[in-house]
C-alpha positions in Angstrom: 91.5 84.0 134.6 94.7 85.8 135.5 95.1 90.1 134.7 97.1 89.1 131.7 94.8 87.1 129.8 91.6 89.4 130.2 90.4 91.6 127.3 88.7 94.5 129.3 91.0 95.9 132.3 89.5 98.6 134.0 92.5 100.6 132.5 90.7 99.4 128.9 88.2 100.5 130.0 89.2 103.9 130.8 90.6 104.3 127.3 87.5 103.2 125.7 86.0 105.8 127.7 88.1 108.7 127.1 88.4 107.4 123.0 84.4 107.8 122.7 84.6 111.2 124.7 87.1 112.2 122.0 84.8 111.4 119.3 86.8 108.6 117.6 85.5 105.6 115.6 84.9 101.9 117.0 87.6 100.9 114.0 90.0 103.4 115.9 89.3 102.9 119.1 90.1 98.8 118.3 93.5 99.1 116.9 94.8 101.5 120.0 93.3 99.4 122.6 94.7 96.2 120.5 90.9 94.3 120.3 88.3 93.8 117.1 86.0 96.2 116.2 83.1 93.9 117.3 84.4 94.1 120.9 84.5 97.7 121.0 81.3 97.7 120.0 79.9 95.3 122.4 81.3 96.9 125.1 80.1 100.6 124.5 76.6 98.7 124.7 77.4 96.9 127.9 78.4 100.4 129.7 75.6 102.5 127.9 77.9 104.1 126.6 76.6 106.0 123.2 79.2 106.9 120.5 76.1 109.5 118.8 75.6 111.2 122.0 79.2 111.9 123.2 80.2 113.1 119.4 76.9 115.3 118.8 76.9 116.5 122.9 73.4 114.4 123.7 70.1 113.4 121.2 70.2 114.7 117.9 68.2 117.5 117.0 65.3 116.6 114.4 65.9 118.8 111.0 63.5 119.4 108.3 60.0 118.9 107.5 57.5 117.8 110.3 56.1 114.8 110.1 52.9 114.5 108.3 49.8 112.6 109.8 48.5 110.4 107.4 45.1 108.7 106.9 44.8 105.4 108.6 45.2 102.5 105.6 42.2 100.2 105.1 43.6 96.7 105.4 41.3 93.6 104.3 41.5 92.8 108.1 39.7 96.0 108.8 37.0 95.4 106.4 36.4 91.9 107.3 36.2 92.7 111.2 33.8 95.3 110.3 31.7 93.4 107.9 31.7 90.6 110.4 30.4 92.9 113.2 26.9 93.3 111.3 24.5 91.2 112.2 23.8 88.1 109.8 22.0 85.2 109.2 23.2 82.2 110.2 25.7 80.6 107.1 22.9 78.3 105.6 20.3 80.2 105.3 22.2 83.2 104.1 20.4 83.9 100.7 22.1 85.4 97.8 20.4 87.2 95.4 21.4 86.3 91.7 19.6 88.6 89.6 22.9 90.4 88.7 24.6 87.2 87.3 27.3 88.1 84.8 29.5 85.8 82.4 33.2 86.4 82.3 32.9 88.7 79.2 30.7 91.0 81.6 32.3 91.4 84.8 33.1 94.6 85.8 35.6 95.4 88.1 32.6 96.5 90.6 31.2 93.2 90.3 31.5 90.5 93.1 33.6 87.2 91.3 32.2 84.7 93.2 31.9 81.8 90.4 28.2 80.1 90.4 28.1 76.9 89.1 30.6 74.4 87.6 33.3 75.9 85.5 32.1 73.5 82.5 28.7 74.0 82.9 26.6 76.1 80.4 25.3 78.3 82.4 28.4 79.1 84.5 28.8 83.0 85.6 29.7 85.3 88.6 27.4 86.7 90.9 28.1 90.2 90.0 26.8 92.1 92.8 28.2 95.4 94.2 31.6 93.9 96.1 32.7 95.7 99.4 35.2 97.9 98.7 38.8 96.2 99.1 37.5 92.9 98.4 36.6 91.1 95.3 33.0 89.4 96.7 30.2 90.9 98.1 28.9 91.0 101.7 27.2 88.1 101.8 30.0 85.8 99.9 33.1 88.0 101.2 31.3 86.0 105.0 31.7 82.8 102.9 35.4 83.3 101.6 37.1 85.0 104.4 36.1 82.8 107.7 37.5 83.5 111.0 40.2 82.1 112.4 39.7 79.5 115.4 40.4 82.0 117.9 37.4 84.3 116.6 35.8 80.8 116.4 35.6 79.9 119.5 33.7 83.3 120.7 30.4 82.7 121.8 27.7 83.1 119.0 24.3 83.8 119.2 21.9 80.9 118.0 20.6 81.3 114.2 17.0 81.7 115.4 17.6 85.1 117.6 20.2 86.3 114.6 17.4 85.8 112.3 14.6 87.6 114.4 16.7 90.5 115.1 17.9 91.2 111.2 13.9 91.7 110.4 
């Protein structure tokens, strides 16, 4: 590639240099040097060059009001993780209590909505236990709906018999 036929000569280069220093725009800087915008652009990030820091004389001061630490957001992620963490029985012999059955007509939003029994079936209804807060079943089905992945799957698990000493 011969001197001519380059896009960045060190005297270019130079220019670009002393244009930033001077605090003008890459849209500026493009039409003196004679290249597009883009290049100008791509080439102050090559260097390191920074067009904030040589207008404003280095970082930019923060302004205004400090940030504000919020409260950590409960994500179903978290709640599953922790609900998962308590010890269980294993997944058949998991028993549900059904006394607080409830038919459409009397679910509450408290209520767990896992359906029991056929949708056609007479005596079709909800479970309507207490759910876990941010999810819509209770412990016992919110185990049953929201399975681990196969990577949580494949950590070793302690056999149903010692699960189901320890929980009495």
């Amino acid at each position: 590639m011969t001197e001519a036929q380059r896009t960045w000569t060190t005297e270019r280069i130079a220019l670009l240099k002393n244009r930033i220093d001077a605090g003008l725009s890459c849209s500026q800087i493009a039409r003196e040097i004679g290249v597009s915008r883009n290049a100008v652009i791509g080439k102050v990030n090559r260097l390191g060059l920074s067009l904030l820091r040589s207008i404003t004389g280095g970082r930019p001061q923060r302004t205004g009001i400090p940030k504000i630490p919020r409260p950590g957001i409960v994500t179903q992620q978290r709640i599953l993780r922790e609900l998962r963490a308590r010890p269980q029985l294993a997944f058949v012999e998991e028993v549900v209590d059904s006394a607080n059955r409830c038919s459409l007509l009397e679910l509450q939003q408290w209520h767990c909505r896992w359906p029991i029994n056929d949708p056609g079936a007479e005596d079709f209804g909800f479970c309507g236990n207490k759910q876990v807060d941010g999810l819509p079943y209770c412990p016992a089905h919110s185990r049953m709906a929201y399975r681990p992945g196969s990577r949580e799957r494949r950590l070793p698990v302690s056999p149903p018999i010692a699960v189901a000493a320890a929980a009495k």
